[in-house]
MARVOSE-208514 format. One line per 8 residues: number of its first residue (from 1); their letters; for each residue x, y, z of C-alpha. Coordinates in steps of 0.05 Angstrom, whole numbers. Layout:
NUM = A = X/Y/Z; ...
***
This chain:
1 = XXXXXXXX = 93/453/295; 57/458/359; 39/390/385; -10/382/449; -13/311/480; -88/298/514; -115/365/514; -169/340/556
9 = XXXXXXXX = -235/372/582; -245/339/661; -328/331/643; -334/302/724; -317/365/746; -368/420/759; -318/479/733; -298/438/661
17 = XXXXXXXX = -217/451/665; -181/449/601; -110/420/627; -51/404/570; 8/367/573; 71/370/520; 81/311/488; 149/278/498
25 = XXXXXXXX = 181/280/428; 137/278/362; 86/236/358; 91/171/326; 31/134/292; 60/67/319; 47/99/390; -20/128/377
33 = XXXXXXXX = -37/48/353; -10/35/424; -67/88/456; -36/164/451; -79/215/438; -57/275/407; -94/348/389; -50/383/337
41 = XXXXXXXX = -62/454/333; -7/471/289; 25/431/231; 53/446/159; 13/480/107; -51/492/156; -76/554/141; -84/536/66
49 = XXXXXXXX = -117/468/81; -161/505/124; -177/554/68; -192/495/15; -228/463/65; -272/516/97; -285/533/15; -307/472/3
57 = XXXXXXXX = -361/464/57; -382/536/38; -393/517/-38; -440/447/-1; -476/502/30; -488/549/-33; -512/491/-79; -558/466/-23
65 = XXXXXXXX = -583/529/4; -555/590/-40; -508/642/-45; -534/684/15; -531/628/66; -470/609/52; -442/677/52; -469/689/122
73 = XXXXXXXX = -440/621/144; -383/655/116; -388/723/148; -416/688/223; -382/619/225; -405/547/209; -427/550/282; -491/588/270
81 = XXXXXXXX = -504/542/221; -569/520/252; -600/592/263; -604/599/182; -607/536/152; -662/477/159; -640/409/196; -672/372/140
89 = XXXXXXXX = -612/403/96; -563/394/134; -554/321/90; -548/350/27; -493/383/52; -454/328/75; -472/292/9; -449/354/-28
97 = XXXXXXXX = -385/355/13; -367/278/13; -382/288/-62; -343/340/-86; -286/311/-104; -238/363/-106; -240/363/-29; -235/292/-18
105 = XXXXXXXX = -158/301/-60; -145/360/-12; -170/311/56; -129/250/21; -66/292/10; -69/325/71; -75/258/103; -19/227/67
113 = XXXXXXXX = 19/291/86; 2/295/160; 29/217/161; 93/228/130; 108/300/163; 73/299/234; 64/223/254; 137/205/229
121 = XXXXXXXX = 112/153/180; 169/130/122; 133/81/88; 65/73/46; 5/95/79; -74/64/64; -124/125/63; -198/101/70
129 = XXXXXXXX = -235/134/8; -291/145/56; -304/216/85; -344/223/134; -358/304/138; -409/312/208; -452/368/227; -479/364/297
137 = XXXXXXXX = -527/423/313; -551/440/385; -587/383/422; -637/441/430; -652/433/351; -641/369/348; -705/355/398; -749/396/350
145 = XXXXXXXX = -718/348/285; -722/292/311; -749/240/270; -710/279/212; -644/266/244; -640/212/281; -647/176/208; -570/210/205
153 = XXXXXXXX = -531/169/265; -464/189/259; -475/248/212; -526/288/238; -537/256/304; -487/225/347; -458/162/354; -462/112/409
161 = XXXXXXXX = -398/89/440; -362/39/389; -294/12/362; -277/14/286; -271/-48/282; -343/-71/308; -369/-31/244; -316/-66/194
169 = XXXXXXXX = -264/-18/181; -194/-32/193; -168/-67/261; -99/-26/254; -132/46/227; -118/117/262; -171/169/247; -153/245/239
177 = XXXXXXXX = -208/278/263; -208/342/230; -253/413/258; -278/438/205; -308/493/256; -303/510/334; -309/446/378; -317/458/454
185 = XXXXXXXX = -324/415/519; -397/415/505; -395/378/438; -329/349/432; -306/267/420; -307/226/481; -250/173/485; -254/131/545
193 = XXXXXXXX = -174/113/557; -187/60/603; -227/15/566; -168/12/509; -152/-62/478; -209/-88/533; -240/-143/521; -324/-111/503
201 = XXXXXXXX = -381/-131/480; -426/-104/424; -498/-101/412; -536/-125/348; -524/-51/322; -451/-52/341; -449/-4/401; -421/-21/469
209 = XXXXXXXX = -476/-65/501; -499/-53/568; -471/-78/632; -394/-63/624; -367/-11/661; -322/30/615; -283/76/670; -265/154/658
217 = XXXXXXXX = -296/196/599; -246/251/565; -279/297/529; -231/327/469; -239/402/446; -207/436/374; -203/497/345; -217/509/273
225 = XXXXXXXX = -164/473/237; -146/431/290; -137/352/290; -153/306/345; -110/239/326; -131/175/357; -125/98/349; -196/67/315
233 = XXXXXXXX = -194/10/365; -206/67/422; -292/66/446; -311/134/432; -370/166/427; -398/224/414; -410/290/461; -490/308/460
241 = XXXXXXXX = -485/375/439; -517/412/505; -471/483/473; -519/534/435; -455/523/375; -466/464/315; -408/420/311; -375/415/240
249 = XXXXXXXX = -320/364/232; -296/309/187; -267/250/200; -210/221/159; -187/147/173; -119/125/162; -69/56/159; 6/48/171
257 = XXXXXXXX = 1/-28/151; -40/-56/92; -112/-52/123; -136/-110/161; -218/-117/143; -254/-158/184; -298/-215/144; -360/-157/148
265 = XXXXXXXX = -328/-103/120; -371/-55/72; -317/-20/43; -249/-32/5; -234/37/-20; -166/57/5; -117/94/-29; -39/93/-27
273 = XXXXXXXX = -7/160/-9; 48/154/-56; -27/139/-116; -49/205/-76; 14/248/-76; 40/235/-141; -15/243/-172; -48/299/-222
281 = XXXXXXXX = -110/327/-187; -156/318/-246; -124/250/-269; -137/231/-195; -218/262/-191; -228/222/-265; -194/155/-231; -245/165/-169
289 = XXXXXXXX = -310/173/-215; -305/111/-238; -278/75/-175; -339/110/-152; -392/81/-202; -364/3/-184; -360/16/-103; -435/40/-108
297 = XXXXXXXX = -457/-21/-135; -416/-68/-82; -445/-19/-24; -514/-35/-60; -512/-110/-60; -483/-101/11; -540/-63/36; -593/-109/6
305 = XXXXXXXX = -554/-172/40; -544/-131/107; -618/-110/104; -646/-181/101; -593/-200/162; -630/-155/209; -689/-173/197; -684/-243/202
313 = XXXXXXXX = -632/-223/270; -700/-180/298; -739/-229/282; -703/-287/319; -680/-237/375; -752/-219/396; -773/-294/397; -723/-309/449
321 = XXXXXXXX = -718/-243/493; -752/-249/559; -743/-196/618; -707/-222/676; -668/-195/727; -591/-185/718; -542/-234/758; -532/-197/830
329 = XXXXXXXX = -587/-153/829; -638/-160/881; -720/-156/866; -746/-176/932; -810/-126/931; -872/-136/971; -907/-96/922; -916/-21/916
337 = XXXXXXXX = -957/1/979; -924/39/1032; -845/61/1044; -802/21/1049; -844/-31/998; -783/-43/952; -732/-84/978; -663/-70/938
345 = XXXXXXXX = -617/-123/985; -564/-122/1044; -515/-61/1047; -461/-112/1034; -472/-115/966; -468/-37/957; -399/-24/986; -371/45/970
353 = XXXXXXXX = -345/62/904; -393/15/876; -456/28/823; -506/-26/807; -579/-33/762; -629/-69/802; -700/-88/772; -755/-73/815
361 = XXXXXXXX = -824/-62/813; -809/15/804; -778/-8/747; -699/-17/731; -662/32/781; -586/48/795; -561/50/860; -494/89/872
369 = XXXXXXXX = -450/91/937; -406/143/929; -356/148/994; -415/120/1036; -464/161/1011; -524/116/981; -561/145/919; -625/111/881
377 = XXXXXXXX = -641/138/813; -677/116/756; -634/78/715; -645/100/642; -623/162/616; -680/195/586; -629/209/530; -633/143/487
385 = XXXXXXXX = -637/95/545; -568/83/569; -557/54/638; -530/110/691; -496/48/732; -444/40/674; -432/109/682; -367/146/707
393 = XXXXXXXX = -385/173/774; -353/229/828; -386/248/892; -454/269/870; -451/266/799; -458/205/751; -441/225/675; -479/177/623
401 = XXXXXXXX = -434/127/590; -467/135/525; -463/218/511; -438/253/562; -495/276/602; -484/295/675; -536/289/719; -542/304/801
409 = XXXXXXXX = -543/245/848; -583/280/894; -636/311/854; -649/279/788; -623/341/751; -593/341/691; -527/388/705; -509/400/625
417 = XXXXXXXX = -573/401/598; -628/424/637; -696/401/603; -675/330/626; -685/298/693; -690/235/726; -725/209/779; -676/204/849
425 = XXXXXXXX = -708/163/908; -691/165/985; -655/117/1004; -679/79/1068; -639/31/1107; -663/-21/1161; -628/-71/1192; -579/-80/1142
433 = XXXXXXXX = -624/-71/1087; -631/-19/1031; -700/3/1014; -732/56/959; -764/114/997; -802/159/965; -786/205/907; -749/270/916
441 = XX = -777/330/896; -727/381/866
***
């Protein structure tokens, strides 16, 4: 069993250096709970999972789209995906693979095997009955699909950063996070370490809400067959895929104790691994068909309840929203004529290392002192809106705390993706003052 503790992609570097580290001793599940993070590239009986597995998406493919494709996602890898097949199927795959259920018993056994063999669990295990397979093609495609996948967050589209638990699913969970195909530094899972057990904050849609700084971004990468194992209480996020590869994986979630649902949970279909091991195949499938039939209705009435929540939450929310400026920031403008029109405040309250959103009448821009260096950028990334002064930051580069986007202090230029840019200012300083210059033209 070969066993790789944090393979970990440095994304704040320019060069992106894969460094590894042995793990000391097998890992433990109790200790991943406790914020390891493994990649396991080599465990018992992988080859045939991968096989069953890797069969299994193939026959999503062929009901969806034929024979053909899915021979020449055979023949060319499940990374070409989007050069043959439409976005707009890329759902019925995932609904043919979540659905077939002769895969999930493979996934459930597999997990229930992994725990007992690789994590050094000796006790029952609680499997969520919810795969979730995910196909991220190349932000490239995804600009030209948009309306069609966005619809998919989390499927087809990637997630904001979040915790397990702000979504309902088990406080005490550890997901497997299975490639189903090639992931690289360019699409991988972020985890962001530092901000483990932290006390956060959540927006109305349960993603990390803005003004907390999070600290370093590590960006995971697996080969086919691979498993990236890490505690659900983790923020992750996912990588924007800036690679010309689509990203196939699924995620399989995981309890060493009974599972502990918050009150909004939508979901209470775990299995036991001893129900999952010592169990017939086709007894188990029949079992899951009708467990199926009875959870469909529950996630029904949930969704009609959860549905009438929001609305009456967007409703109330928009009532009481007013713009205002954020505690510490400065908007001491004199209006937008000549340079230096924009006052942002004194240098004291930009002191090296430091990164801070100011609203002005430029609109809402991040300043960044990096080793005494002053930068001004616009403070949304034109991504999905995140602020760049949350963001992880080293010497001229600030990387987006919401999908990994890097993008050049000094310019505006997006480093990873380069259709993006944002708009970088001058900054001006007098008497003890920081001003916005003018724009700079890259």
């Amino acid at each position: 069993m070969t066993i790789k503790q944090e393979k970990i992609v440095n994304v704040n570097t320019p060069a992106l250096d894969v460094s590894t580290s042995p793990a000391v001793g097998a890992p433990d599940y109790r200790r991943v709970l406790k914020g390891e993070v493994y990649v396991v590239s080599e465990f018992p009986n992988k080859d045939s999972l991968h096989r069953e597995v890797f069969a299994a998406f193939l026959g999503a493919i062929e009901r969806v789209a034929g024979p053909a494709l899915a021979e020449r996602a055979s023949r060319e890898g499940v990374e070409r995906l989007h050069e043959f097949m439409r976005p707009a199927d890329f759902a019925m795959v995932v609904d043919g693979f979540r659905d077939d259920l002769a895969a999930s018993y493979t996934l459930y056994r597999f997990a229930a095997e992994f725990s007992r063999d690789v994590l050094g669990v000796r006790s029952e295990i609680w499997i969520d009955g919810r795969l979730v397979p995910r196909i991220y093609p190349p932000q490239t495609t995804v600009l030209a699909h948009c309306a069609e996948l966005q619809a998919f967050s989390g499927y087809l589209d990637v997630h904001g950063p979040h915790v397990e638990s702000w979504f309902g699913h088990s406080r005490d969970e550890i997901n497997l996070w299975y490639a189903i195909g090639n992931v690289t530094e360019g699409n991988g899972l972020i985890i962001y370490k530092d901000a483990f057990k932290q006390p956060l904050r959540h927006d109305a849609n349960r993603y990390l809400a803005r003004g907390q700084k999070i600290g370093r971004p590590y960006v995971y990468t697996l080969s086919p067959g691979g498993v990236l194992v890490f505690a659900g209480e983790h923020l992750h996020a996912s990588h924007i895929n800036v690679t010309q590869e689509t990203r196939v994986v699924v995620t399989i979630r995981l309890s060493g104790d009974p599972p502990g649902l918050s009150k909004r949970s939508k979901w209470s279909g775990w299995y036991r691994s001893s129900t999952i091991l010592h169990s017939d195949p086709r007894r188990f499938q029949a079992m899951r068909k009708g467990r199926l039939i009875r959870e469909s209705r529950a996630i029904y009435r949930f969704l009609a309840r959860f549905y009438k929540l929001q609305r009456f939450k967007i409703r109330a929310r928009g009532r009481r929203q007013t713009p205002g400026v954020q505690p510490g920031a400065y908007a001491g403008d004199s209006g937008q004529g000549s340079e230096p029109s924009v006052r942002l405040g004194p240098l004291g309250n930009f002191p090296p290392g430091s990164s801070v959103s100011v609203h002005t009448s430029r609109g809402i821009l991040s300043v960044f002192n990096s080793g005494g260096a002053l930068f001004i950028i616009d403070d949304r990334c034109p991504h999905r809106g995140a602020s760049l002064a949350d963001g992880w930051c080293e010497g001229k580069v600030v990387i987006c705390p919401w999908h990994g986007l890097r993008f050049d202090l000094s310019t505006g230029r997006c480093v990873n993706f380069s259709t993006l840019q944002i708009r970088a200012y001058q900054p001006l300083v007098k008497d003890h003052t920081l001003f916005v210059g003018p724009p700079i033209h890259s």
